[in-house]
C-alpha positions as a Markdown table, in Angstrom:
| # | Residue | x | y | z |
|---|---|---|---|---|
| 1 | Unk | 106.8 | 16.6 | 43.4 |
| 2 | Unk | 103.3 | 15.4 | 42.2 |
| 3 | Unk | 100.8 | 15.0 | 44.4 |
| 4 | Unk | 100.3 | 11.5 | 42.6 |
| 5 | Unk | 104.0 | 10.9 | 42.9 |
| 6 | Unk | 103.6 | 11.1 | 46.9 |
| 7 | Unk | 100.6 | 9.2 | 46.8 |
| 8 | Unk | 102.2 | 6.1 | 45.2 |
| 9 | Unk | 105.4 | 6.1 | 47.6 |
| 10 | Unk | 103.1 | 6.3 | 50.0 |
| 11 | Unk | 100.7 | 3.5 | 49.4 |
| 12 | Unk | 103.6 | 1.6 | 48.0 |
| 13 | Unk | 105.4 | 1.9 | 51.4 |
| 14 | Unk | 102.3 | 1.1 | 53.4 |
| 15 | Unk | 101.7 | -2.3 | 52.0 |
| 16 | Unk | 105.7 | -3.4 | 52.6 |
| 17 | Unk | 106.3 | -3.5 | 48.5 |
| 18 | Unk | 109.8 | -2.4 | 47.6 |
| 19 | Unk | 110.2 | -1.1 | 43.8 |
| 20 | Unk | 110.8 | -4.0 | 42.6 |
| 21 | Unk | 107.9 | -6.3 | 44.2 |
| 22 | Unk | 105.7 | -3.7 | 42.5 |
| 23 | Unk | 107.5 | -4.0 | 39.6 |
| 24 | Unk | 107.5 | -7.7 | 39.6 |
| 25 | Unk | 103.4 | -7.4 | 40.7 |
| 26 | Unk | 102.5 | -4.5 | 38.1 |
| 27 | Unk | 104.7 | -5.8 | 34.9 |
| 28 | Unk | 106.0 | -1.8 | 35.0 |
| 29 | Unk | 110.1 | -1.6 | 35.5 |
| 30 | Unk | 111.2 | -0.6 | 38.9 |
| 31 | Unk | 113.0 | 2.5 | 36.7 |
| 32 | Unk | 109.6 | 3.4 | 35.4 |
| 33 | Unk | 107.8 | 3.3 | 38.9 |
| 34 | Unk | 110.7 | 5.1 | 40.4 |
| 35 | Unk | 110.5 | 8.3 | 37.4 |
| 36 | Unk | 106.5 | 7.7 | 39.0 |
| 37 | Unk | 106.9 | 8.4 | 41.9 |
| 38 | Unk | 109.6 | 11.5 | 41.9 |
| 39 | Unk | 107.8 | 13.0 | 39.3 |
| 40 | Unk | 110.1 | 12.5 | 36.8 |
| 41 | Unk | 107.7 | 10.7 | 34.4 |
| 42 | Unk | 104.0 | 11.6 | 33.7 |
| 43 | Unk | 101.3 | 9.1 | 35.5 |
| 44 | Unk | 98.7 | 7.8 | 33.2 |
| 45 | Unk | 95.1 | 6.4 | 33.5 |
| 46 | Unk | 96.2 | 3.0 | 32.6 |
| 47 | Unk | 98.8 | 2.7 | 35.1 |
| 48 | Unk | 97.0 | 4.6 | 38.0 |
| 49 | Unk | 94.4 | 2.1 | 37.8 |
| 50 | Unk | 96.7 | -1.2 | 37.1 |
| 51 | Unk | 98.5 | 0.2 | 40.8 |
| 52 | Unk | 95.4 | 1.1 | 42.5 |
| 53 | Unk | 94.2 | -2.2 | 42.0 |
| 54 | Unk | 97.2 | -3.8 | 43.4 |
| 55 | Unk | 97.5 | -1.1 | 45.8 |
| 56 | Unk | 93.8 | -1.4 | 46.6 |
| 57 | Unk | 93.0 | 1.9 | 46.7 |
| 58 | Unk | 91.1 | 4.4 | 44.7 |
| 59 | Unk | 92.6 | 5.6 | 40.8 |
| 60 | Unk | 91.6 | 9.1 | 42.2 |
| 61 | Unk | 94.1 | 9.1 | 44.6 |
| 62 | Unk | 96.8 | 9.4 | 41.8 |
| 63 | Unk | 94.8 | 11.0 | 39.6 |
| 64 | Unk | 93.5 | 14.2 | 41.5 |
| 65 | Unk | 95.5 | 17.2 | 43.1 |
| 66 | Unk | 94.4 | 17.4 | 47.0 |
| 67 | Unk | 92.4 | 20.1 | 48.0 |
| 68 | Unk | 94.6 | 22.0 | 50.9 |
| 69 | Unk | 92.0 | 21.9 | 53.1 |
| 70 | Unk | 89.3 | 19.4 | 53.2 |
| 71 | Unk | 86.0 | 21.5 | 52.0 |
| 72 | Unk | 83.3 | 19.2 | 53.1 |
| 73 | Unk | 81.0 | 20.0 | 50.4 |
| 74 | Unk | 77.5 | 18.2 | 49.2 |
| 75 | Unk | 74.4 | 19.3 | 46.8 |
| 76 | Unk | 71.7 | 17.4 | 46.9 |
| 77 | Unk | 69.1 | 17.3 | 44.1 |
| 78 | Unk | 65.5 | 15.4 | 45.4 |
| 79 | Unk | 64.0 | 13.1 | 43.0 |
| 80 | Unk | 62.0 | 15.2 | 40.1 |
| 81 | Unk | 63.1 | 18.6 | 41.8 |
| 82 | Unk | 66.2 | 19.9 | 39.2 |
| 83 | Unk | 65.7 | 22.5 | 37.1 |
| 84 | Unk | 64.4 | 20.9 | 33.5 |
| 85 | Unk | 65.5 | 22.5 | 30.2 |
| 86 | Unk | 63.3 | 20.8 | 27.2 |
| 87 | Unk | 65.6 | 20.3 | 23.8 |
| 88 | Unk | 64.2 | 18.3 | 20.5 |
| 89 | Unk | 63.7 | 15.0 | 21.8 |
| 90 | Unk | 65.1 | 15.4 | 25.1 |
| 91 | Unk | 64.1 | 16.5 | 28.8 |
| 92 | Unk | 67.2 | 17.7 | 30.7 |
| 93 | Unk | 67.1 | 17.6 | 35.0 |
| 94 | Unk | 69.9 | 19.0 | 35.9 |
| 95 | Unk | 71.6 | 17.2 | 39.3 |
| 96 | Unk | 73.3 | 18.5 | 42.1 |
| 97 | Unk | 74.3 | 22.4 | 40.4 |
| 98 | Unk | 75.7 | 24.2 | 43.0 |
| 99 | Unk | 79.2 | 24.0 | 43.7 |
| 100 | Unk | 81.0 | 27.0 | 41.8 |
| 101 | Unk | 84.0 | 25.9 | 40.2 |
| 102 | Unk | 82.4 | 23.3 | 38.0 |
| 103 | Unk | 84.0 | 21.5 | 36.0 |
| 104 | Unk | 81.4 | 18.6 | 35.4 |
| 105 | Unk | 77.3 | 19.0 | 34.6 |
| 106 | Unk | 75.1 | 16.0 | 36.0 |
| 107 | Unk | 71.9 | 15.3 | 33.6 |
| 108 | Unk | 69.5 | 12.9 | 34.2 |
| 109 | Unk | 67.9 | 13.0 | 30.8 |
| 110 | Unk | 65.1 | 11.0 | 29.4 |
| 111 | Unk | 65.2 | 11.0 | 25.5 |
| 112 | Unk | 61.7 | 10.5 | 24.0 |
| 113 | Unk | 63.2 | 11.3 | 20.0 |
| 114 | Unk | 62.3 | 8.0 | 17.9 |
| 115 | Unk | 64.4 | 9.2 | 15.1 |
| 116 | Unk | 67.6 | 11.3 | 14.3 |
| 117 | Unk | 65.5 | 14.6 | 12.9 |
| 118 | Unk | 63.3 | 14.5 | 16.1 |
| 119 | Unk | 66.6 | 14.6 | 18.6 |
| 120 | Unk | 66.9 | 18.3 | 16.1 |
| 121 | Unk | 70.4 | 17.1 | 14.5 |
| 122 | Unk | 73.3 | 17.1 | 15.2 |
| 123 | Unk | 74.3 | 18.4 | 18.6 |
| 124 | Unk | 78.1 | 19.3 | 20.0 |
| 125 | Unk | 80.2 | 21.0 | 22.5 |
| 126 | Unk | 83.3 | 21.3 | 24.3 |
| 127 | Unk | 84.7 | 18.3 | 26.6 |
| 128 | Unk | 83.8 | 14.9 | 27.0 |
| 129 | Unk | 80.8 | 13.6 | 27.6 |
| 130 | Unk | 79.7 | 10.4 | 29.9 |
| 131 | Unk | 76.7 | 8.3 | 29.4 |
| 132 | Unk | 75.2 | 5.6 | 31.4 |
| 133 | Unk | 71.7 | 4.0 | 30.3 |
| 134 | Unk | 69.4 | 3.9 | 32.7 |
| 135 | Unk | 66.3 | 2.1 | 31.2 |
| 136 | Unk | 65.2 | 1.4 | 27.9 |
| 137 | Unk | 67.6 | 1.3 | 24.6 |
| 138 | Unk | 69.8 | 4.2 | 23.4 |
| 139 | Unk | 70.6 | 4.4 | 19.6 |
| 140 | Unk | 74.1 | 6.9 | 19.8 |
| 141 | Unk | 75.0 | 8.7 | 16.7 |
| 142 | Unk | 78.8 | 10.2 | 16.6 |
| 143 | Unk | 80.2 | 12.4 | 13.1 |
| 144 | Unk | 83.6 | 9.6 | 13.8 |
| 145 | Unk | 82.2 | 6.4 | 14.6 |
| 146 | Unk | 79.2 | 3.9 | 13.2 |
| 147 | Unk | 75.8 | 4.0 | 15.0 |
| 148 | Unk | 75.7 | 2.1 | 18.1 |
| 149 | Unk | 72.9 | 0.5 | 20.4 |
| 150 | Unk | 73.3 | 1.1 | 24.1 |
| 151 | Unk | 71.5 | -1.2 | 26.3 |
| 152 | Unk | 70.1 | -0.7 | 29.9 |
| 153 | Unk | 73.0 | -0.6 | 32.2 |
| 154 | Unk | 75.6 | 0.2 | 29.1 |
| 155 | Unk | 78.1 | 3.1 | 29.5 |
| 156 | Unk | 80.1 | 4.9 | 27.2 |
| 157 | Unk | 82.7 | 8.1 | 27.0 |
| 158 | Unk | 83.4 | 10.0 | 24.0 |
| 159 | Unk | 84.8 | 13.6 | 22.9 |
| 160 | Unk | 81.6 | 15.6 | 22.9 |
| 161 | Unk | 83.0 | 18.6 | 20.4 |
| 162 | Unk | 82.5 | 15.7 | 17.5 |
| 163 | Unk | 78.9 | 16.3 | 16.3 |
| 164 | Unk | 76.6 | 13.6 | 18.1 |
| 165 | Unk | 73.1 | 12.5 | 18.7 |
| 166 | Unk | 70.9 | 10.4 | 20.9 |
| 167 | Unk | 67.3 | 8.1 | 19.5 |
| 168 | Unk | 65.6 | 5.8 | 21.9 |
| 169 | Unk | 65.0 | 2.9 | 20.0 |
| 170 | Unk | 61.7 | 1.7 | 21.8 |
| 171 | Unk | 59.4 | 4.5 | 23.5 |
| 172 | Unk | 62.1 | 6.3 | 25.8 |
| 173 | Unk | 65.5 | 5.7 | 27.4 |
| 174 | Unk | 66.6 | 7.1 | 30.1 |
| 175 | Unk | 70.1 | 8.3 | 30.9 |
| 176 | Unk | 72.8 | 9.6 | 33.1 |
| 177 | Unk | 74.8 | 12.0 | 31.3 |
| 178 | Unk | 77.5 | 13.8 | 32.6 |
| 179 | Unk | 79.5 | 16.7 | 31.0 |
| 180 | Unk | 83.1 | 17.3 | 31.9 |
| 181 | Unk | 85.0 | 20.2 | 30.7 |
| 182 | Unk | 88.0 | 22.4 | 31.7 |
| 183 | Unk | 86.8 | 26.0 | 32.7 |
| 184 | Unk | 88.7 | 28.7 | 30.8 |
| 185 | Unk | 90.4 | 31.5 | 32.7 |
């Protein structure tokens, strides 16, 4: 059985919900939640967060395998210290690099390219990638999808291996950007 299959019983169990209050509480059938939780059916992002909510506890619960042991791990990146790599039209720091098994990059990136040919083209690469504006305004250009305006505060989260590219619209924007990606074996 699924870690997230345990994890639901268990929460489930600890608030005094039988299958079908949660049922009833969710708008999931009881046979559906039950196929959940014995691992019988496969647990989704939509419904791990509609039961965390109403379990009130974290989607990664349901969404991550457990570690065996607890590794008590941390990296720490000062403000201004992280390695920079400089790319057409943007200045890469990269955050907190030092766990091994990465399967996520942390950028805080300011871009400074005031037009498409500046940022050098078209840019792409495996995985998804996350985006969070910091300051400023971020003009976001995808191969798939019209040309879009992020404002301070904005997020988004696209496939990065479609061809994309980032403008600020006035003077710079800056950005958290993080890359996710499945190592390969």
């Amino acid at each position: 059985m699924s870690a997230a299959a345990l994890q639901i019983r268990h929460y489930r169990k600890l608030k005094h919900l039988s299958l079908r209050d949660l049922a009833k509480t969710s708008g999931i059938s009881a046979s559906q939640l039950s196929k959940l939780e014995t691992g019988k059916a496969k647990l989704t992002i939509e419904i791990a967060l509609k039961l965390a909510g109403i379990l009130q506890v974290p989607a990664s619960i349901f969404l991550t395998e457990q570690a065996p042991v607890a590794m008590a791990r941390r990296s720490i990146t000062r403000a201004g210290s992280g390695d920079h790599h400089q790319t057409p039209g943007l200045d890469l720091e990269i955050l907190c690099p030092d766990f091994k098994e990465k399967h996520n990059l942390f950028w805080r990136v300011k871009v400074t390219a005031a037009t498409f040919e500046e940022n050098g083209g078209w840019r792409q690469h495996p995985g998804q990638e996350f985006l969070l504006v910091l300051s400023g305004k971020l003009q976001l250009y995808t191969a798939y999808y019209d040309t879009i305006v992020l404002n301070e505060g904005d997020s988004i989260l696209f496939d990065a291996d479609q061809p994309h590219a980032y403008v600020a619209v006035e003077a710079e924007a800056e950005i958290l950007m993080i890359n996710s990606f499945t190592q390969q074996n």
